[in-house]
Structures are given as C-alpha cells and as structure tokens.
C-alpha positions in Angstrom: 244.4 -52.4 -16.5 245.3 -56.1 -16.6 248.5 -58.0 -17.5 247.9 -59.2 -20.5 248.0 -62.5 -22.0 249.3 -65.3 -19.4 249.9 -62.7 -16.6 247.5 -62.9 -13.5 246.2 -60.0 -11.5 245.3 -56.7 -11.4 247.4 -53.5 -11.7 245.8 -50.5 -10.1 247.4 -46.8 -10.4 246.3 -44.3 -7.4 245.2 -41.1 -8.6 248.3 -39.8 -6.6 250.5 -41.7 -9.1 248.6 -40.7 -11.9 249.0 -37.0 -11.1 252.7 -37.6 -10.7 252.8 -39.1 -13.9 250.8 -36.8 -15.9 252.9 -33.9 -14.2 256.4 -35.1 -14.7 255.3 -35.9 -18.8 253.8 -32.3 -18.7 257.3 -30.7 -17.3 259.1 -32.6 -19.7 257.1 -31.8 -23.0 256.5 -28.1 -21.8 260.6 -27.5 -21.0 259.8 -26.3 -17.7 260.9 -27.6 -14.1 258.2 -30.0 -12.7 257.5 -28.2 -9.0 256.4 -25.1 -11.7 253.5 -27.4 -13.1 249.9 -28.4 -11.9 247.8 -31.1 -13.2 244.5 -31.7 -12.0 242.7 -35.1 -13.2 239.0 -35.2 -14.4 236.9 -37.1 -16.5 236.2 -37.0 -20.0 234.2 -39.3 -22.0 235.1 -42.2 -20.0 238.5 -41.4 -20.4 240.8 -38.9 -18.2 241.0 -35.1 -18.6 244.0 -33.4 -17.5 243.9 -29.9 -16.9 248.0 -28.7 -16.5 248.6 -25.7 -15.7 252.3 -24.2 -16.0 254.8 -22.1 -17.6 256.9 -23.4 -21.2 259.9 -23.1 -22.5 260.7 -20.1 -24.3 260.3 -20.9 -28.4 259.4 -18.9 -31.7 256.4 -20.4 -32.1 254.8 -20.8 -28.2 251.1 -20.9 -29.2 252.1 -24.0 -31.7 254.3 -25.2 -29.3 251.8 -25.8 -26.6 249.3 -27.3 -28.8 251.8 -29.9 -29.7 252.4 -30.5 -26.0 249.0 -30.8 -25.1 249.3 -33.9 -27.8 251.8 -35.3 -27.1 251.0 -34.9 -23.0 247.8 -36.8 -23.6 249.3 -39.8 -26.0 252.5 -40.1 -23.5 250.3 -40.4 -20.3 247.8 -42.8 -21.9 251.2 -44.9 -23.3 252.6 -45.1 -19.7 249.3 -45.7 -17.6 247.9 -47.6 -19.6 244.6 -45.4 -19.9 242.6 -43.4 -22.6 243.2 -39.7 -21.7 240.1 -38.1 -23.4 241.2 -34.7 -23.3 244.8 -32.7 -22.3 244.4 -28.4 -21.7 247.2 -26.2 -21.3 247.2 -23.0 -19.8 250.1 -21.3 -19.7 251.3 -19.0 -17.1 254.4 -18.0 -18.1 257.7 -18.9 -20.0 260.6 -20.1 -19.0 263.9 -19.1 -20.6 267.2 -21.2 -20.9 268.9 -19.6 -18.1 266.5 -19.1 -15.7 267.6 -18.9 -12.1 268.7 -16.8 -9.4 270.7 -13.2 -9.7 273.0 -12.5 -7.0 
C-alpha cells in the first residue's frame, strides 16, 4: 500500500496486525467477544481469504445474519487495510446470548 498522491513511502501491515484487524471487525459484526473468535489468513485470487471462526450473537434470523457478516467482514477489513480480501467464511460455533456470563 502506498500513500497516495504527494505522500512518500511505503506502509507495510504485518500479518500479525492483519489478523488482529480482521479479528476485532469479525467480533464486532458477529456480536460476540473478540478472545471467542479465530481468524486465520490465506490467499485468494490475489487477494486475502479469511477463514473466522467463532460464535454470533443470538438473532431470529442467524443463518442470514452470518452471511451478512461474512460481507460486511470482508468489505470492512479491505476499507481499513487497505487490501482486496477475496474471500470471507464463517463458521459458527455457537451463539452468544445478551447476558452471557458467569452464574454464581
């Protein structure tokens, strides 16, 4: 990525940062806390694949839902870094509802 117009250099994004990225915009679209969430990075076309993995927030239409956020995931993450994200897959493991927490 370069700095446009007038601006010299180079800025590079470690795949570490990338993964961050990706995972914190997957937490966020999918309603679910961030250390719940795995993203792994690949490549797709030229482009990045993310593959998240985590639970979502509990909704009426969860199947819709996670499409959406697989969308949305792949546009946001491409917005921020800067990159073409090829491809975003969800799998879901599990949902999470509005009060989730501990029971004493």
């Amino acid at each position: 990525m370069t700095g446009g117009p007038g601006v010299p250099g180079r800025v590079e994004i470690s795949a570490r940062a990338l993964n961050s990225l990706a995972r914190a915009v997957a937490a966020e679209r999918l309603g679910a806390p961030a250390r719940r969430v795995r993203v792994e990075l690949g490549d797709h076309a030229g482009g990045i694949a993310l593959q998240v993995t985590g639970p979502i927030r509990a909704r009426d239409d969860v199947v819709g839902s996670a499409v959406a956020a697989a969308e949305r995931v792949r546009e946001r993450v491409g917005e921020l870094s800067g990159r073409r994200v090829g491809s975003a897959h969800i799998e879901l493991t599990g949902i999470v509802h509005e009060h989730d927490g501990r029971v004493r």
